[in-house]
C-alpha positions as CSV (number, residue, x, y, z in Angstrom):
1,X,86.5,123.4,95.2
2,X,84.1,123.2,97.9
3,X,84.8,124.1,101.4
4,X,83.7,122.5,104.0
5,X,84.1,121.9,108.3
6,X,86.5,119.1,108.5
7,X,86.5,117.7,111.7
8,X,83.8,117.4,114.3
9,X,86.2,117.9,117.4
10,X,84.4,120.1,120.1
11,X,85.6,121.8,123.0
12,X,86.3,125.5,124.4
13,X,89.5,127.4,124.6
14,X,90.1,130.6,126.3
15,X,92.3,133.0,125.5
16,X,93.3,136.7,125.8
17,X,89.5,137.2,127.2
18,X,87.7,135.5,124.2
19,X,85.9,132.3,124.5
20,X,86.3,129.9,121.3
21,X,84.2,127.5,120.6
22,X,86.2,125.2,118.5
23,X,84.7,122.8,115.5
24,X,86.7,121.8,112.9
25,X,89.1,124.3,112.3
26,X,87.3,127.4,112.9
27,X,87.0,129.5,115.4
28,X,83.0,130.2,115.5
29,X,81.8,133.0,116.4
30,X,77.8,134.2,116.0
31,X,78.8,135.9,113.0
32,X,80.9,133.5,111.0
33,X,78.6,130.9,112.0
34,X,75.5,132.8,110.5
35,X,78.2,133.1,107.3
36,X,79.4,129.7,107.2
37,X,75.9,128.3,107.4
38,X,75.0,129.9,104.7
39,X,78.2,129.6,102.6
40,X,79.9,126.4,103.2
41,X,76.9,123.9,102.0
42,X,77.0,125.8,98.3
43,X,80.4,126.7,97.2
44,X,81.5,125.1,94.7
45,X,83.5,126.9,92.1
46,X,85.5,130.0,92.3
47,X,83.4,132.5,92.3
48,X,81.6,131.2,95.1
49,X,84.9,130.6,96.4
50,X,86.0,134.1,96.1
51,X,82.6,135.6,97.4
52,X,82.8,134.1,100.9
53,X,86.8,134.8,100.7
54,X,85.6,138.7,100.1
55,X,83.3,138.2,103.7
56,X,85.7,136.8,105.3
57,X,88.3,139.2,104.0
58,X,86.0,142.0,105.9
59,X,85.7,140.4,109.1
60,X,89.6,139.5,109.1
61,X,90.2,143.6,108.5
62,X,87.5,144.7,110.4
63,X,88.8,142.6,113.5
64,X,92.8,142.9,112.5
65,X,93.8,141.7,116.4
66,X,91.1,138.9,116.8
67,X,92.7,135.8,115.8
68,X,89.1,133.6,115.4
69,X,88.2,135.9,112.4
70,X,92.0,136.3,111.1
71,X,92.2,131.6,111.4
72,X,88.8,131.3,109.8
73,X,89.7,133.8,106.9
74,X,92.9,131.1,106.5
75,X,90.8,128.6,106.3
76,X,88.7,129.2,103.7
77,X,91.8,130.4,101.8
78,X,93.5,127.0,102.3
79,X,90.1,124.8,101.2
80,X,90.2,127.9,98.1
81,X,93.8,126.2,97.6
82,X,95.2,129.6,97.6
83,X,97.5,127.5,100.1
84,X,100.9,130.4,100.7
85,X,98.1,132.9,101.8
86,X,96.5,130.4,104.3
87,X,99.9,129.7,105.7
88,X,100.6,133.9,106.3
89,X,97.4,133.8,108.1
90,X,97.7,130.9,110.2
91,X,101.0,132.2,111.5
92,X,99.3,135.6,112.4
93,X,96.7,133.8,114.5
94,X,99.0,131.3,116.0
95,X,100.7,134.4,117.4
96,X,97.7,136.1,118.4
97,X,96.4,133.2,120.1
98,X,99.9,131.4,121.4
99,X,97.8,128.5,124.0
100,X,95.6,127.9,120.8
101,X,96.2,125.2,118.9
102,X,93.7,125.5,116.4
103,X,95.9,127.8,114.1
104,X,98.7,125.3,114.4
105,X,96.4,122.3,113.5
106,X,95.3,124.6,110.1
107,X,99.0,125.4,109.2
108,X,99.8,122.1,109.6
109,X,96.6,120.8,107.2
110,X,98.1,123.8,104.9
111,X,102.1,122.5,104.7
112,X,100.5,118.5,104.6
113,X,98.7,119.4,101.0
114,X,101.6,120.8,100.3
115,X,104.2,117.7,101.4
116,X,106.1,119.9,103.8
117,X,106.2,116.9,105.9
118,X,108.9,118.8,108.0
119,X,107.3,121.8,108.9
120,X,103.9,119.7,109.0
121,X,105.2,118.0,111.5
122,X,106.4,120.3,113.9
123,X,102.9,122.5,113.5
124,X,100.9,119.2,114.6
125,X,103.5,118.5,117.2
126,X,102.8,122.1,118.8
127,X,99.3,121.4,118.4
128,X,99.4,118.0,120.5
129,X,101.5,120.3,123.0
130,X,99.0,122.3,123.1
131,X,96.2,120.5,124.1
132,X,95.0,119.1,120.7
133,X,93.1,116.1,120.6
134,X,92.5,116.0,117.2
135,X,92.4,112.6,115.6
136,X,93.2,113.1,111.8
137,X,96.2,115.3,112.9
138,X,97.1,112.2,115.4
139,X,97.2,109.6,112.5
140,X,99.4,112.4,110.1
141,X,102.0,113.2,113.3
142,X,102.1,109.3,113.7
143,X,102.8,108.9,110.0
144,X,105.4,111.7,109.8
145,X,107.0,110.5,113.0
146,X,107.7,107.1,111.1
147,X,108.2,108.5,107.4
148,X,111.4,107.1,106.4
149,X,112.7,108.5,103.0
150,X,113.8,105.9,100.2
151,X,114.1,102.6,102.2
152,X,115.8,104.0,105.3
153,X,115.0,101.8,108.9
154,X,114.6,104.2,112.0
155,X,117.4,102.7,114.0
156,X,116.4,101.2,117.7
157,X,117.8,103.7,119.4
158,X,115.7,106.4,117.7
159,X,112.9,104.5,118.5
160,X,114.1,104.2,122.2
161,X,114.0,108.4,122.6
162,X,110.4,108.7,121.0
163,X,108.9,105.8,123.4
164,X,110.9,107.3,126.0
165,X,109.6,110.7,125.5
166,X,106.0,109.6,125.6
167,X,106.2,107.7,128.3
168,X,107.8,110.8,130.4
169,X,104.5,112.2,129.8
170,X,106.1,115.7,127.9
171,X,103.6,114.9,125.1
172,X,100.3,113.2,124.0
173,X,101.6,111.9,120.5
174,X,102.2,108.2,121.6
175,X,102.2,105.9,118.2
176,X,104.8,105.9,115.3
177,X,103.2,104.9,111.6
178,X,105.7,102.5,109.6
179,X,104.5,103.0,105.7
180,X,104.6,100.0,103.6
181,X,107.6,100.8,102.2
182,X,109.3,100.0,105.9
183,X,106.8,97.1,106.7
184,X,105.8,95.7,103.6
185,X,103.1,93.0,102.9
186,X,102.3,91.2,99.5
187,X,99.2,92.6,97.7
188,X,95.8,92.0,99.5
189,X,97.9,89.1,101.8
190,X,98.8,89.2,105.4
191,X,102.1,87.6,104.9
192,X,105.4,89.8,105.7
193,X,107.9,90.3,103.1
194,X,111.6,89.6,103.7
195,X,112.1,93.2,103.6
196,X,110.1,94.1,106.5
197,X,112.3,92.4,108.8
198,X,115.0,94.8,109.1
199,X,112.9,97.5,110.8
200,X,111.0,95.2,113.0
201,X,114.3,93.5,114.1
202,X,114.8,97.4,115.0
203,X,111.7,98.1,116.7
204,X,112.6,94.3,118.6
205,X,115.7,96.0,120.2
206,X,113.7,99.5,121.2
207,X,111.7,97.2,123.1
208,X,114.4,95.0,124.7
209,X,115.8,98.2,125.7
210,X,112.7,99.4,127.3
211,X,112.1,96.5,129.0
212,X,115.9,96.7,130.7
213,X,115.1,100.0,132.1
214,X,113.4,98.7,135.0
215,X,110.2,99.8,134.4
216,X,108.6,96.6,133.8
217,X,108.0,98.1,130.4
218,X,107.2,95.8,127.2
219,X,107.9,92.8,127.5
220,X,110.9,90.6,127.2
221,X,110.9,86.9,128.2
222,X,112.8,87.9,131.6
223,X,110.5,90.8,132.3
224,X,107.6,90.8,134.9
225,X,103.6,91.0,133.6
226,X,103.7,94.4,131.4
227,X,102.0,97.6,133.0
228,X,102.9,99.2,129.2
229,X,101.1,97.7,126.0
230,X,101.7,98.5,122.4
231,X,98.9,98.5,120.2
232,X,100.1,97.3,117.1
233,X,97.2,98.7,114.6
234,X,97.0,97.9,111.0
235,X,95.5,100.5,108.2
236,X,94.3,100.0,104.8
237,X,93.7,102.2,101.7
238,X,90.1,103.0,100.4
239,X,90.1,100.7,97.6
240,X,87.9,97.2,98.7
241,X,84.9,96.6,101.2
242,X,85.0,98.0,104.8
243,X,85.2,94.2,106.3
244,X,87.9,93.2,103.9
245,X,90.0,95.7,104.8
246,X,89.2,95.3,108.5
247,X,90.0,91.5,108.3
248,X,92.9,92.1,106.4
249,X,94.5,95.2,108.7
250,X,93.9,92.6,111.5
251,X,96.3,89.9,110.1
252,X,98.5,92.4,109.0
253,X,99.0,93.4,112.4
254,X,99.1,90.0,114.3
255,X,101.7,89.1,111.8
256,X,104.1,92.0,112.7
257,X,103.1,90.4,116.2
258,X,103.8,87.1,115.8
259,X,107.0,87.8,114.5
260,X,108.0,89.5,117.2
261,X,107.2,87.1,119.8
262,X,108.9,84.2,117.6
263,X,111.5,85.6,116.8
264,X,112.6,87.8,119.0
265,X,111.2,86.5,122.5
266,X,108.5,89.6,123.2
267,X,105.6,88.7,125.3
268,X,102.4,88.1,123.6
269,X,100.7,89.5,126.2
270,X,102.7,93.1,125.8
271,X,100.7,93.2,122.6
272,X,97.2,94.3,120.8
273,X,96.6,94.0,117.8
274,X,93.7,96.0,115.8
275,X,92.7,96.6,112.2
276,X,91.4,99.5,111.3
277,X,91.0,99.2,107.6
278,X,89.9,102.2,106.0
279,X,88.7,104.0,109.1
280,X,91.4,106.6,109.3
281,X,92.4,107.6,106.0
282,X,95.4,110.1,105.6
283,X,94.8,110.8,102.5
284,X,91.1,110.4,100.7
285,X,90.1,110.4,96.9
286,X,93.4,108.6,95.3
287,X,93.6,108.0,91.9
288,X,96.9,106.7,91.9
289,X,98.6,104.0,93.4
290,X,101.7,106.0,95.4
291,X,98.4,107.8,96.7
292,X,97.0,104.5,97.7
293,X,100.2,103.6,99.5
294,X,100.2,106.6,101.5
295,X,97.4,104.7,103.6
296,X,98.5,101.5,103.7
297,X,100.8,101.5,107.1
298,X,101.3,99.9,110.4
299,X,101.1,101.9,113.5
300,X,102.8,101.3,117.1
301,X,101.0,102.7,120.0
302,X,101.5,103.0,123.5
303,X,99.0,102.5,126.0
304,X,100.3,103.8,129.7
């Protein structure tokens, strides 16, 4: 298995007088950044694998209390799918580094592969606290915040205390993700299903209760000119050109839209819709169709 840097984020945290430069999920450092160029663009089978482990593995002991070298020792482990390890080791460095939330974003990468969508969740959700800005661990909180087991709606008042709690401004996480299996289309059509109706007739009644707040929130036909919008954004799998998927995504989410307005009264203008096809995958490489489905997903956001 090959490891690589997964995301491109950039930045600077400090933190118990050290100064990390943040890419991906490592903490770089002159001397794991002489290893990793080296390493990372040729591993590709396990004894590769366990050769940079063994270098990392010194630096980690060599530098027990520093939590860049202990994280990037994880992460290696985790792309090395030696996954409980990573996990031991992300915990030590989220607790050497507790305003960090790099070590949070890599345990919750590590309980994701695993499907520990529970304690996935609550590691990205410490990470957005945090200060994370991350956008793959965005899309995966917003799809964990919406994951509904078997065929289960979240209920509109549910949906009231998430909105609610984003718009207080006590965290950045600010969209819910609705898997097709909530909101589901036909194949390769735009066209809502009769089974999709039950939790946008929920999500109808978050809104309604918003808007009767007083906050001039999202729209009702009674309410003032919205100072809140929700982004209603559509997401594809990788299967299919970029554009079809773009157009597609797009209709998919001016339908949820236009049912909304018809028939339940919203304001068209409390609305935007995007498509962002296969642009932000959550999971990449399927070869299976629940795989597939993972992707496929409509996503409420809230612009403030």
């Amino acid at each position: 298995m090959a490891l690589s840097l997964m995301r491109q984020n950039s930045g600077k945290i400090k933190n118990k007088g050290y100064e990390f430069t943040m890419k991906g999920r490592y903490f770089l450092s002159l001397s794991v950044m002489a290893l990793m160029a080296v390493a990372l663009p040729i591993i590709g089978g396990e004894d590769e694998c366990e050769k940079t482990l063994s270098q990392l593995k010194a630096l980690a002991t060599r530098h027990a209390d520093n939590p860049r070298h202990i994280n990037n020792y994880a992460n290696a482990l985790e792309q090395c799918g030696r996954i409980d390890e990573a996990i031991t080791l992300y915990q030590r460095a989220a607790t050497l580094s507790p305003e960090s939330p790099i070590p949070l974003l890599g345990l919750g990468d590590a309980y994701w592969s695993q499907d520990e969508w529970e304690r996935a969740q609550y590691a990205y959700e410490q990470a957005v606290q945090k200060g994370s800005s991350d956008q793959l661990a965005s899309q995966r909180l917003s799809w964990l915040l919406g994951r509904t087991d078997k065929k289960t709606v979240i209920n509109a008042d549910k949906l009231v205390a998430f909105f609610r709690r984003t718009r207080s401004g006590s965290g950045k996480q600010s969209s819910i993700s609705f898997s097709e299996r909530a909101i589901p289309f036909e194949f390769n059509q735009y066209q809502l299903k009769v089974e999709a109706k039950a939790q946008l007739d929920e999500l109808a009644q978050a809104i309604k209760q918003l808007s009767g707040e007083g906050h001039r929130a999202i729209g009702v036909v009674s309410s003032e000119r919205s100072e809140i919008r929700f982004r209603v954004v559509g997401h594809g799998d990788e299967r299919g050109s970029d554009q079809t998927n773009m157009d597609l995504s797009l209709k998919r989410a001016q339908a949820v839209i236009d049912y909304l307005v018809m028939s339940h009264g919203c304001l068209r203008q409390a609305f935007i819709a995007q498509g962002q096809g296969k642009r932000y995958l959550l999971k990449s490489g399927c070869q299976d169709e629940n795989c597939h489905a993972f992707n496929r997903r409509v996503e409420f956001a809230v612009d403030r």
